[in-house]
Backbone as a ProteinNet text record, in pm:
[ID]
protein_1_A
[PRIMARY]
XXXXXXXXXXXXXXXXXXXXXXXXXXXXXXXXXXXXXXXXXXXXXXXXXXXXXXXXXXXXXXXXX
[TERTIARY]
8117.8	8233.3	8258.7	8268	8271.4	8444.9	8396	8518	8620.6	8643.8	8788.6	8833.9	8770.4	8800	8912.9	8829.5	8910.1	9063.7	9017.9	9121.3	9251	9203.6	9339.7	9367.7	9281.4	9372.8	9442.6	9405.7	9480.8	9628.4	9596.3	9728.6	9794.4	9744.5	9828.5	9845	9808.6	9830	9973.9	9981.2	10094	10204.2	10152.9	10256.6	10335.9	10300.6	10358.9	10532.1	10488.8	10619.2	10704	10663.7	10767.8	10712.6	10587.3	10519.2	10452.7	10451.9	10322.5	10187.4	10103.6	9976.8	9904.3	9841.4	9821.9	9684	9597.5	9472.4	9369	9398.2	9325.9	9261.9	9409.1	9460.3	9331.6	9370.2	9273.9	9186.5	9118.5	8949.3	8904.8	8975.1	8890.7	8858.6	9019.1	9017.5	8901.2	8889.6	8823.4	8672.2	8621.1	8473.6	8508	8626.3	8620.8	8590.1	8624.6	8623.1	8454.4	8432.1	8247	8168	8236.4	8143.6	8124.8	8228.7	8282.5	8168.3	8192.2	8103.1	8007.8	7960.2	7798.7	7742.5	7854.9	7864.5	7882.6	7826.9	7943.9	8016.5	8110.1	8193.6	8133	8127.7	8047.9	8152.7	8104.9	8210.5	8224.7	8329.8	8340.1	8272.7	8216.9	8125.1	8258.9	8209.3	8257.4	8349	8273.6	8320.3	8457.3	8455.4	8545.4	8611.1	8673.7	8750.1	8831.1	8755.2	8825.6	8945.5	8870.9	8973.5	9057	9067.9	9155.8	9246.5	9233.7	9316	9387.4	9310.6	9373.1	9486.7	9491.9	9539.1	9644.9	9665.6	9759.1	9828.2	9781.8	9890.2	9901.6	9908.3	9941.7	10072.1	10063.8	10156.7	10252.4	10218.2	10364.5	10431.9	10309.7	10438.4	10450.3	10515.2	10550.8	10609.4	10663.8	10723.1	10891.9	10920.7	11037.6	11085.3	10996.6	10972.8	10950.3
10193.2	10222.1	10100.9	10113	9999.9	9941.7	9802.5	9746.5	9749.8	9765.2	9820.4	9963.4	10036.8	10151.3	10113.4	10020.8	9979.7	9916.8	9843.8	9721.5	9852.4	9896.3	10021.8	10138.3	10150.4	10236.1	10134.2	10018.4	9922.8	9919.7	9821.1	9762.6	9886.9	10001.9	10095.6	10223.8	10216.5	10384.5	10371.6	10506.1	10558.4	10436.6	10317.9	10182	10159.7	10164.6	10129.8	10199.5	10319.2	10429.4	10444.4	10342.4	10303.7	10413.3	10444.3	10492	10394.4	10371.1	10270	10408.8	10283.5	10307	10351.1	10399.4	10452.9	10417.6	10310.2	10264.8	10316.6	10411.4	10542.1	10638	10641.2	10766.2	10708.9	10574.8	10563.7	10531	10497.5	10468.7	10657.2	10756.2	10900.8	10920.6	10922.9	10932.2	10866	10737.7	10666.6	10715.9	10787.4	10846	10978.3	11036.7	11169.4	11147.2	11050.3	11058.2	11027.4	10886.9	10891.4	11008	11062	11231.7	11284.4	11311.7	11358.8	11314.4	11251.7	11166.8	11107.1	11146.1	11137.1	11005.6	10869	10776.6	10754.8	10715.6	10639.8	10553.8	10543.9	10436.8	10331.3	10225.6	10127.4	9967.8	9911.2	9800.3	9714.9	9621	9499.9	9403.6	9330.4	9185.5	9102.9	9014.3	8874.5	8804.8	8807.4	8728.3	8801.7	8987	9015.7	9068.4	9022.8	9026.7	8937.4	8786.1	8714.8	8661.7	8699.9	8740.1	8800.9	8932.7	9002.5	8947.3	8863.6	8791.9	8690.1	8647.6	8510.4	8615.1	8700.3	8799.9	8842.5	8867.2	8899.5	8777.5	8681.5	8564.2	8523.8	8517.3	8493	8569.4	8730.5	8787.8	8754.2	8742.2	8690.9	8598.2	8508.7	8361.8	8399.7	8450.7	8473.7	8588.6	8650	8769.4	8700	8795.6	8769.3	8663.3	8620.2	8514.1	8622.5
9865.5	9782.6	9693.7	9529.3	9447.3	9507.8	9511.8	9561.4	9485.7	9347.9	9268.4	9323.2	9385.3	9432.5	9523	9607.4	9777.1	9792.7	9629.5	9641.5	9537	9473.3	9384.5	9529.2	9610.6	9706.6	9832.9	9857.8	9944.7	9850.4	9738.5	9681.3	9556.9	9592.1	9476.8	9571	9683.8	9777.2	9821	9898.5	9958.3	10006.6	10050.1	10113.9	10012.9	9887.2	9774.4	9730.4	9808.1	9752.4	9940.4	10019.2	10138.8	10268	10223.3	10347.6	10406.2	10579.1	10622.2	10604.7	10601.2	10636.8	10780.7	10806.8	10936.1	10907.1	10984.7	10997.7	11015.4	11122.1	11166.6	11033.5	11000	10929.3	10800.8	10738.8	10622.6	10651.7	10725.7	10775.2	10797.9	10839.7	10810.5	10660.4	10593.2	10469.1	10380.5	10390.3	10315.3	10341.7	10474	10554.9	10493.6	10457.1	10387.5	10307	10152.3	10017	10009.4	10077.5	10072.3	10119.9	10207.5	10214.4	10044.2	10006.7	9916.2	9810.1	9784.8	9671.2	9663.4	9797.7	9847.8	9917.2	9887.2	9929.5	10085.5	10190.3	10339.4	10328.4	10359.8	10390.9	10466	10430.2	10505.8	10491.3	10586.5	10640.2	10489.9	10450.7	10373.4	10404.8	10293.3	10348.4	10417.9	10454.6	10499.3	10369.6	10241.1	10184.5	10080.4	10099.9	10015.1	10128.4	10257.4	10351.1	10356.5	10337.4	10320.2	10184.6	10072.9	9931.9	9975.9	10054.7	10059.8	10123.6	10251.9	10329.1	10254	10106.2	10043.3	9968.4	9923.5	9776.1	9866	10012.2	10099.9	10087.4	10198.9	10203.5	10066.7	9964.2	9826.7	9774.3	9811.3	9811	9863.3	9973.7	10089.2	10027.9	10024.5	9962.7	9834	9736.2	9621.3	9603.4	9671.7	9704.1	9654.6	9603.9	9543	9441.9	9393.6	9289.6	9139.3
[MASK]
+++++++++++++++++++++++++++++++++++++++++++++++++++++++++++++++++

């Protein structure tokens, strides 16, 4: 799955409009849509796990700024 895909349904899905996320729930989804589109869902490297972890705590601290 091209990683702008991953990162517009993490930081632009359903959490956004005051639903949680259900982990479960988007790891089928995300194994549904790669059905879908002929793609699998397959794990994140190492190194764009860790971005994501920096782009999180980044958020945090600047939250309300």
């Amino acid at each position: 799955m091209p990683t702008h895909v991953l990162l517009s349904l993490r930081y632009l899905g359903p959490s956004k409009h005051g639903k949680q996320i259900d982990e479960a729930q988007a790891r089928k989804d995300m194994g549904e849509m790669g059905r879908i589109m002929g793609m699998p869902a397959q794990p994140l490297p190492a190194n764009l796990k860790e971005m994501i972890r920096s782009a999180e705590e980044l958020k945090g601290k600047n939250r309300g700024l």
